[in-house]
SESE-908613 format. One line per 2 residues: their letters; for each residue y, z, x of C-alpha. Coordinates in steps of 0.05 Angstrom, whole numbers, m for minus. Each point is the difference from the previous one (the first is absolute). Last residue first. Layout:
% SESE-908613
a = Y/Z/X ~ ...
% end
This chain:
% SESE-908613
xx = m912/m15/m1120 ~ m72/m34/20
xx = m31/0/69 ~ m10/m48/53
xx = 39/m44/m21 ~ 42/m5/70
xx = 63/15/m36 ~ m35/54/m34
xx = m27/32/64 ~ 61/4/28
xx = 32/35/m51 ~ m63/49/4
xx = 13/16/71 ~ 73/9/m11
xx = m5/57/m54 ~ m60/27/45
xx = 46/13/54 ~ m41/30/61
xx = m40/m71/13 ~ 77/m38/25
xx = m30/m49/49 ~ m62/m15/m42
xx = 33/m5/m64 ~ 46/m51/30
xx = m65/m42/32 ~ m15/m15/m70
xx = m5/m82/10 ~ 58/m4/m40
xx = m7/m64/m47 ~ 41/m63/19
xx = 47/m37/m63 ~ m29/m46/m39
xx = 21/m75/23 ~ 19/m49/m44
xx = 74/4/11 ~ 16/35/56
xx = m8/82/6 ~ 80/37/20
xx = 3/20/60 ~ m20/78/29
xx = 4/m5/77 ~ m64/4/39
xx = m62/18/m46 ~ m46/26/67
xx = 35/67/14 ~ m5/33/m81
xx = 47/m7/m58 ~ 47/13/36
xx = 76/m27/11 ~ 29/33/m59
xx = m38/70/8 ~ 37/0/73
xx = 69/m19/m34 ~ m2/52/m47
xx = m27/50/59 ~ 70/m6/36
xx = 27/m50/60 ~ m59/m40/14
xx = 14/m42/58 ~ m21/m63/36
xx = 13/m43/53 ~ 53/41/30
xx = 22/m59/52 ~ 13/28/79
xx = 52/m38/42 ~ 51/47/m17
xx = m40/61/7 ~ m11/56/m52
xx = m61/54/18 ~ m54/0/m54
xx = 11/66/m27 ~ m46/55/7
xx = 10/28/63 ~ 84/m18/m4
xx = m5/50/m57 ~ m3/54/41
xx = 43/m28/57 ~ 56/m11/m55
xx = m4/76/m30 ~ 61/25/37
xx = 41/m70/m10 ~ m12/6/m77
xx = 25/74/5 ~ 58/m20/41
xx = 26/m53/m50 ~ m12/38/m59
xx = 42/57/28 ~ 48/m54/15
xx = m2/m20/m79 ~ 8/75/m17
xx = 61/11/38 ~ 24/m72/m25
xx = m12/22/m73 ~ 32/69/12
xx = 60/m28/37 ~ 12/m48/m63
xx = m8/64/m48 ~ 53/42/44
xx = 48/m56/2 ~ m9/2/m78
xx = 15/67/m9 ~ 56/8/54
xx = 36/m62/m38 ~ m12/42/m72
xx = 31/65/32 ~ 64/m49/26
xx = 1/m27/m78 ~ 2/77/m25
xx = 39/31/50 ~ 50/m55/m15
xx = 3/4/m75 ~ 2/73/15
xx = 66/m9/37 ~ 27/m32/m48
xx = 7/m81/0 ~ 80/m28/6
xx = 15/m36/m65 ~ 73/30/m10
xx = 18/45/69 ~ m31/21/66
xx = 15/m31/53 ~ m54/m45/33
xx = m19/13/74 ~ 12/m63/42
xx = m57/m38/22 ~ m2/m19/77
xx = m79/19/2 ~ m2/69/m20
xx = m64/37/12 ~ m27/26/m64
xx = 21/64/m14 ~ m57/54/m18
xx = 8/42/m57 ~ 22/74/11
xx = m56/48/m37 ~ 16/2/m75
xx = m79/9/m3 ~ m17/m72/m7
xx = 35/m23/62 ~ m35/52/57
xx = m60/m26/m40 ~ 13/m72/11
xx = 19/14/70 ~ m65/41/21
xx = m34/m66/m36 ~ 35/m43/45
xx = m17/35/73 ~ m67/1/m19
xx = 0/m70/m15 ~ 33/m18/67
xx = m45/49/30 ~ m55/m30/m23
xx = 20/m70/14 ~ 5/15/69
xx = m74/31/7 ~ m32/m70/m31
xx = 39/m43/32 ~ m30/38/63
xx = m64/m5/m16 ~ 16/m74/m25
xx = 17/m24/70 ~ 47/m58/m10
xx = m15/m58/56 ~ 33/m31/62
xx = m21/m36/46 ~ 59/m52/m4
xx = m1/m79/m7 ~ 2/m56/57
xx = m5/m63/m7 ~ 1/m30/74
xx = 52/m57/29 ~ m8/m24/66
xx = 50/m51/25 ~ 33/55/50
xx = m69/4/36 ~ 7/m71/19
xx = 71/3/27 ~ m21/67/44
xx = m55/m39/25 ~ 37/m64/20
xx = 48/50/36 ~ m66/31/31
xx = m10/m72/26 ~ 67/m2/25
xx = m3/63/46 ~ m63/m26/28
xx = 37/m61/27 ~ 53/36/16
xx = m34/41/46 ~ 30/m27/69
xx = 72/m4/m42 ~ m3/74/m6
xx = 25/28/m58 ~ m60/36/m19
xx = m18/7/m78 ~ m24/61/m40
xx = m24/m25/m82 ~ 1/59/m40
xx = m33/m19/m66 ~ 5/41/m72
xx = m53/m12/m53 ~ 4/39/m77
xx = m74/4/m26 ~ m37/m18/m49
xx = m70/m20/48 ~ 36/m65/32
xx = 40/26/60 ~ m26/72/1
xx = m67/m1/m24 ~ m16/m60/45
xx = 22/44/61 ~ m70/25/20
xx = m38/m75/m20 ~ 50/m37/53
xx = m11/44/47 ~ m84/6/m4
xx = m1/m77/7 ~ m2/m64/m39
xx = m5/37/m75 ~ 79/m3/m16
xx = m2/m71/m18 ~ m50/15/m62
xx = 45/62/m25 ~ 29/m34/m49
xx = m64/m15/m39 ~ m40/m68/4
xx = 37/m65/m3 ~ 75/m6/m11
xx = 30/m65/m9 ~ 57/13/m37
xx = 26/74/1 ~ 74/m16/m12
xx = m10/m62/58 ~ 60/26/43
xx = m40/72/m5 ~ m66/m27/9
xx = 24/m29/63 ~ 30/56/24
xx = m55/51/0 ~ m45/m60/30
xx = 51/9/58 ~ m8/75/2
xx = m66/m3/8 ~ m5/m61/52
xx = 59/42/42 ~ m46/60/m13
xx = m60/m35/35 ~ 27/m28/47
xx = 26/78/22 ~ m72/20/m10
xx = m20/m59/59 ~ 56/15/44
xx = m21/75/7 ~ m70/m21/m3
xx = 14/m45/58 ~ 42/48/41
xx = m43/53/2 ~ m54/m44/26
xx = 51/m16/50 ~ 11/84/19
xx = m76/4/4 ~ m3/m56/57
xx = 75/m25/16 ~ 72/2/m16
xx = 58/m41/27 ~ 44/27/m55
xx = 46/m69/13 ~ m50/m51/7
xx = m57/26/m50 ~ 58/9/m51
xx = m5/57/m56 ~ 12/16/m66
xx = 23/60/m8 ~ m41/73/m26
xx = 27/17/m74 ~ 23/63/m19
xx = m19/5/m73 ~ 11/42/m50
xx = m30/2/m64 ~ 31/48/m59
xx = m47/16/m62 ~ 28/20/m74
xx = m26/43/m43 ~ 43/30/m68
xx = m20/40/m59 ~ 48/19/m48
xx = 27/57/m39 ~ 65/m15/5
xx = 21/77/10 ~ m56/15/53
xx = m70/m20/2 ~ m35/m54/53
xx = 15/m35/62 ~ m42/m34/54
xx = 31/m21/64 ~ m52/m43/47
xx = 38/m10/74 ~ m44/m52/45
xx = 10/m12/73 ~ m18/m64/40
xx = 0/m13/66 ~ m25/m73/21
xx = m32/m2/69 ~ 7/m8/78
xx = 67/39/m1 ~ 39/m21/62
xx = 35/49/36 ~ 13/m32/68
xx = 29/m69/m45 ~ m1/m63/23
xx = m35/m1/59 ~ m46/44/m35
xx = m23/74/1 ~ m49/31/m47
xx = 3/43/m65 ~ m59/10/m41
xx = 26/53/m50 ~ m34/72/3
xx = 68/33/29 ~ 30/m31/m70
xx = m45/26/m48 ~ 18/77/22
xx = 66/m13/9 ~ 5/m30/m75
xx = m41/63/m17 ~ 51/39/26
xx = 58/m43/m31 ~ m26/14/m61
xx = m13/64/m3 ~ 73/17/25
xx = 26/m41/m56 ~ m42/46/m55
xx = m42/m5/m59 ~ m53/m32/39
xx = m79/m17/m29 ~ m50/m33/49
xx = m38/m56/2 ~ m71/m21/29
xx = m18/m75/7 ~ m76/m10/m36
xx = 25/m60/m49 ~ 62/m28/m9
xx = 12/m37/m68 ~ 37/m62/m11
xx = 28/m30/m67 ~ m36/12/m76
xx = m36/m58/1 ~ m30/31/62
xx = 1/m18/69 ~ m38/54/48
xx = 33/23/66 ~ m53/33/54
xx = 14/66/49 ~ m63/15/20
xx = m4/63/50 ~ m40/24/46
xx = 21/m49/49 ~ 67/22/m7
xx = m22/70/29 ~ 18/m2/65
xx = 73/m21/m24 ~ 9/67/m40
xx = 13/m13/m78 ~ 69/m12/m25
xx = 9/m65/30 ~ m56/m24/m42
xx = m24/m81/30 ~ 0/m51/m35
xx = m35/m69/43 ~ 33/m69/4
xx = 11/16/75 ~ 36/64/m11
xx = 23/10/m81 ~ 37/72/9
xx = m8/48/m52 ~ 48/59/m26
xx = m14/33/m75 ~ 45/45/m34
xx = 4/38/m71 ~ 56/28/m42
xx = m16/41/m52 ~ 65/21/m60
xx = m23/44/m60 ~ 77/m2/m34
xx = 29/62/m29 ~ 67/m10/19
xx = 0/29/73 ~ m64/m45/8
xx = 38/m62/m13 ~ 64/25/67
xx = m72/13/37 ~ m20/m71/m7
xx = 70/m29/11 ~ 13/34/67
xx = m73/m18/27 ~ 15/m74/m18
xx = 67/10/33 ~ m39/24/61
xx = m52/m59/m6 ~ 51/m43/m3
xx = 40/20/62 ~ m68/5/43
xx = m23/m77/m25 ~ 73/m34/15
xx = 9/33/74 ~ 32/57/28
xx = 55/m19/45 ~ 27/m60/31
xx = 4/22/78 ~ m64/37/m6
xx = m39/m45/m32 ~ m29/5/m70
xx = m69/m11/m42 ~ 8/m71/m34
xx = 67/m19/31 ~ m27/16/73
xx = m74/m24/m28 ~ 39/m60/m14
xx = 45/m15/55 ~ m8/m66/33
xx = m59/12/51 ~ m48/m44/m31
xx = 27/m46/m48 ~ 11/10/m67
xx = m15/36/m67 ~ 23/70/m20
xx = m41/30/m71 ~ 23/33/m55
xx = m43/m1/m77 ~ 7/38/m50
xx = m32/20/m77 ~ 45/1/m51
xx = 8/72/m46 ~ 71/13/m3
xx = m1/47/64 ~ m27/m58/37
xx = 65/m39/m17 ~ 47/52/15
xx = m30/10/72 ~ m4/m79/13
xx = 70/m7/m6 ~ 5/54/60
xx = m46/m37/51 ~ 42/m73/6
xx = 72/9/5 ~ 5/76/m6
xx = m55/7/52 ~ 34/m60/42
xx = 65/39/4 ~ m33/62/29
xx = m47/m43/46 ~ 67/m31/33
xx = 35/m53/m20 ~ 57/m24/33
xx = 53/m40/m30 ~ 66/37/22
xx = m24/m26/70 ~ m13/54/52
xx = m67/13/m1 ~ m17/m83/10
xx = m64/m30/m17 ~ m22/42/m65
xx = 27/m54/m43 ~ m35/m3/m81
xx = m5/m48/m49 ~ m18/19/m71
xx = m22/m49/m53 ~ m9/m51/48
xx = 46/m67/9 ~ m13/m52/59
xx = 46/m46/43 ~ m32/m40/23
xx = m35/m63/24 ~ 46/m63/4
xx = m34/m11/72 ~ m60/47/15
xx = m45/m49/28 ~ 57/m35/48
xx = 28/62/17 ~ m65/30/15
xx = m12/m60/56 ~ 58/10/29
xx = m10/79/7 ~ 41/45/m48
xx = 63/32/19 ~ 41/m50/m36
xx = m39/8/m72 ~ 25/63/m5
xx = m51/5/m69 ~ 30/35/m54
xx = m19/57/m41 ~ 38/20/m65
xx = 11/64/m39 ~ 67/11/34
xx = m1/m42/56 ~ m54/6/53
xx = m5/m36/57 ~ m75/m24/45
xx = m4/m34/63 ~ 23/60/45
xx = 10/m30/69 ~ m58/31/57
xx = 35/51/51 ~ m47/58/m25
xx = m63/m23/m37 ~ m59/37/45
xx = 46/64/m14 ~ 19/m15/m74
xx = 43/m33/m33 ~ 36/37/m70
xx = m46/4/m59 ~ 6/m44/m64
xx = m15/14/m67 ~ m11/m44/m61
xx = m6/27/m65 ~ m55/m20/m56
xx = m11/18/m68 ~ m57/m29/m40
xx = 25/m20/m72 ~ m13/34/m59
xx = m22/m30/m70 ~ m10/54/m56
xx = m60/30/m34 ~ 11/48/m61
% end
């Protein structure tokens, strides 16, 4: 069952920096509220940002001052923002985390860690992942969990996981299916552990194109994104469960003026600017069908995702059933506030988004199968234990208080008898579902045989004709040329076979003489 979910977003804001130090912080926060100081802002941004502000976000989050009673560090943010996520993935939605904003504000710091904050968002998840998974397979459960790590450079994929001199060996292309997005060619890996993890998070991140800026000295030049898959199947609930995690450490928009970049690092720039349009166009779309209820719509929902290999890579996440979280990082400088305010806008935007979501989740009748078994098992050994003077079994009392015994009270063989009749009948209904399921499974086994035969189903496809037994085959004969039997008009004798039946069916001499009577070509 499908429900609506909105996107969530939290704010976050870093202290200054070096380049920033002496500037006037233009930015407060206030619970979960950000205001614009609107008297540390240039004359002419006071006069274009007058009445603006202030603005609410699902989560808001200060990491400008350690020694406010307010500051959030990576820890906090994880149960803010990363945690929530956890419990959902483990229910069977797919994921989606990604950190927006401008270059040099924080997000791969939030997205992979810093030393003065901690670990970051995508290492603690994957170790509670890790956690949950193993805590499944101590009950039975068969628990994979699979990782993939790309970086979209220039508008190109490229496998993190696979040595850089060998990219070019590689094709790493996204297809768009009804279905949602597929990757094609990147390698993946399986993990059961943290350590795993993080080593092949190392491993992706030395092959990162990192450069230096005016902005920022450790400027990523692309889009990072990492992708958890957690399938699930067996143990006590016998279902089966898969679920897919995107995360995404997205590289900041940029200034020509303030980076000050050139030659390679300016191409950079462009496509970096140009798949971040891109989103923002995405996202806005995203929110326009969702003030419209869906009105409007042309094409699938994946149409504004197809501008550039970003946008396409995190379509399963924020419209492919999935549960979205967005970090947005700000600076307080007032020199960047006009950069800070646009990925304000952005933040507003994505909170406006509304997907319909519903879990991947499914019974697997194997399973079913195996549970009911032993449930029925476990009955009959009961019933037997019961019919030979054996002690019954008490039903579980639910806040009933045992009768005494006195006038009108039932025996204890009444009892035996009516609990032995309740085992019998739960026994027969198990049966019938046991045997249905087995049903199930057998018609699934012998599907691809039968699929050769059949005329495969499709929605668009019309069955023009069918003959479901040999009743209705004889029915619509007499022979290929008569068309539908209808009854003669008036004045009209009715058409003569022209004895092609007897010549498609010459090894039944019963038919071939019918035939020949019709035609009057020889006598009864």
């Amino acid at each position: 069952m499908s429900e609506s979910a909105s996107i969530k977003v939290g704010m976050r804001m870093r202290p200054l920096v070096g380049h920033e130090k002496g500037q006037k912080p233009c930015i407060s926060i206030s619970g979960q509220q950000i205001d614009i100081i609107h008297a540390n802002l240039s004359s002419e941004d006071q006069e274009q940002y007058e009445g603006e502000g202030p603005f609410a976000f699902d989560v808001v989050m200060d990491s400008s001052d350690k020694s406010s009673p307010d500051y959030v560090d990576n820890n906090k943010c994880y149960e803010l923002m990363g945690k929530p996520l956890v419990e959902q993935v483990l229910l069977g939605y797919n994921a989606c985390l990604f950190c927006y904003g401008q270059t040099g504000t924080g997000k791969t710091a939030t997205m992979m860690g810093y030393e003065d904050l901690g670990s970051g968002l995508l290492p603690r998840m994957l170790g509670d992942m890790c956690t949950k998974a193993d805590e499944m397979r101590k009950q039975g459960c068969k628990v994979t969990l699979t990782v993939q790590m790309l970086e979209v450079y220039n508008d190109e994929i490229n496998d993190l996981l696979v040595d850089r001199d060998k990219w070019e060996k590689v094709n790493v292309k996204t297809r768009v299916l009804p279905s949602g997005v597929i990757i094609q060619g990147a390698s993946e890996r399986q993990v059961e552990t943290l350590d795993e993890c993080i080593k092949i998070m190392d491993e992706g991140t030395e092959r990162k194109t990192i450069a230096a800026t005016k902005m920022n000295p450790h400027s990523s030049r692309g889009h990072t994104v990492f992708k958890l898959t957690i399938e699930k199947s067996g143990g006590a609930d016998a279902k089966k469960l898969k679920a897919e995690v995107y995360f995404a450490d997205l590289a900041g928009h940029e200034n020509i003026k303030t980076t000050a970049v050139t030659g390679q690092r300016l191409t950079e720039l462009k496509h970096i600017n140009g798949s971040l349009m891109y989103l923002q166009r995405a996202i806005s779309e995203l929110a326009r069908l969702s003030s419209s209820g869906g009105k409007g719509r042309k094409g699938n929902t994946y149409s504004p995702f197809r501008n550039s290999e970003l946008t396409v890579l995190l379509a399963n996440g924020l419209v492919g059933n999935s549960k979205a979280y967005v970090i947005v990082t700000l600076s307080p400088a007032a020199a960047h506030f006009d950069t800070s305010y646009s990925s304000i806008e952005f933040g507003l935007e994505v909170k406006g988004v509304k997907l319909e979501v519903s879990a991947n989740v499914a019974v697997d009748p194997v399973q079913q199968v195996k549970a009911l078994q032993a449930e029925v098992a476990q009955l009959k050994k009961a019933l037997a234990e019961a019919q030979a003077g054996g002690p019954r079994p008490q039903p579980s009392p639910k806040g009933k208080a045992k009768a005494k015994p006195g006038k009108g009270t039932p025996t204890d063989k009444d009892s035996n008898d009516k609990d032995m009749e309740k085992m019998q009948a739960e026994i027969a209904k198990l049966k019938e579902e046991n045997e249905a399921l087995q049903k199930r499974i057998k018609d699934q086994d012998q599907a691809p045989d039968n699929a050769k035969t059949e005329q495969p189903h499709h929605p668009y496809l019309t069955k023009l004709s069918t003959f479901e037994n040999k009743d209705e085959l004889k029915a619509k004969e007499p022979h290929k040329n008569a068309g539908t039997a209808s009854a003669p008009s008036k004045g009209k004798k009715p058409s003569k076979c022209c004895g092609c039946c007897a010549k498609r069916a010459p090894n039944d001499p019963e038919k071939a003489r019918l035939s020949q009577i019709e035609s009057g070509g020889a006598k009864e």
